[in-house]
C-alpha positions in Angstrom: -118.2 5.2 83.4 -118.4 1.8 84.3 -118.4 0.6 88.2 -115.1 -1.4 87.9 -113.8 2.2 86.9 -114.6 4.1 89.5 -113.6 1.3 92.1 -110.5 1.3 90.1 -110.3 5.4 91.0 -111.2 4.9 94.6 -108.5 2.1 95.1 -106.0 4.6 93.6 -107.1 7.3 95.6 -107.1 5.4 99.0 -103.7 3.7 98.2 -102.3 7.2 97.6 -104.1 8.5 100.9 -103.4 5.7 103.9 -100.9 3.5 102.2 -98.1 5.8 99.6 -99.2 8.8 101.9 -98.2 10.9 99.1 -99.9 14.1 99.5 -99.4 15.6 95.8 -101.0 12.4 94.0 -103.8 12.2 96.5 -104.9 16.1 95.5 -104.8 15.4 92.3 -107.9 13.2 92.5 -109.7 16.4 93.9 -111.0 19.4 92.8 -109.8 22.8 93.4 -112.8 23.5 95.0 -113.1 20.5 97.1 -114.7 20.9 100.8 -114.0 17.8 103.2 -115.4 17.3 106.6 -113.4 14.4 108.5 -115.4 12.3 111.4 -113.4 14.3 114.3 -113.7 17.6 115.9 -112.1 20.2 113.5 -111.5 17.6 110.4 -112.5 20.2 107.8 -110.6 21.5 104.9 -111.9 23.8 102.0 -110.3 24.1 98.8 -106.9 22.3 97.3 -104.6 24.3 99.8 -106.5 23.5 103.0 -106.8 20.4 101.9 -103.2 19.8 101.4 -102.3 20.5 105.0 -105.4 18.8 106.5 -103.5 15.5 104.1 -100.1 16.5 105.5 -101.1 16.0 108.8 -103.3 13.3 109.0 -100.6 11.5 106.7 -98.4 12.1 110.2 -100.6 10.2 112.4 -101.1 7.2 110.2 -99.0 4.8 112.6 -99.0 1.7 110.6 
């Protein structure tokens, strides 16, 4: 894997994230098994269905 390619798979992921905030294509960058922990108090998700609302409502307080 070249570097181009992965900042090709980080710019998709983050687009999906803060600026489509379309929670379906963002999990599907992550594992079933993923474990997050966010920079504020109680930001931590584990596994796909956690993770999915942790997205959901951090995708609700994106203002801009």
């Amino acid at each position: 894997m070249t570097n181009r390619t992965v900042m090709d798979i980080l710019r998709a992921f983050c687009l999906a994230w803060f600026e489509r905030r379309d929670t379906a294509e963002t999990l599907g960058f992550l594992a079933d098994d993923v474990s997050f922990v966010g920079t504020g108090k109680s930001e931590r998700a584990n596994g796909k269905a956690e993770m999915g609302e942790y997205l959901r409502r951090d995708m609700e307080e994106i203002t801009e």
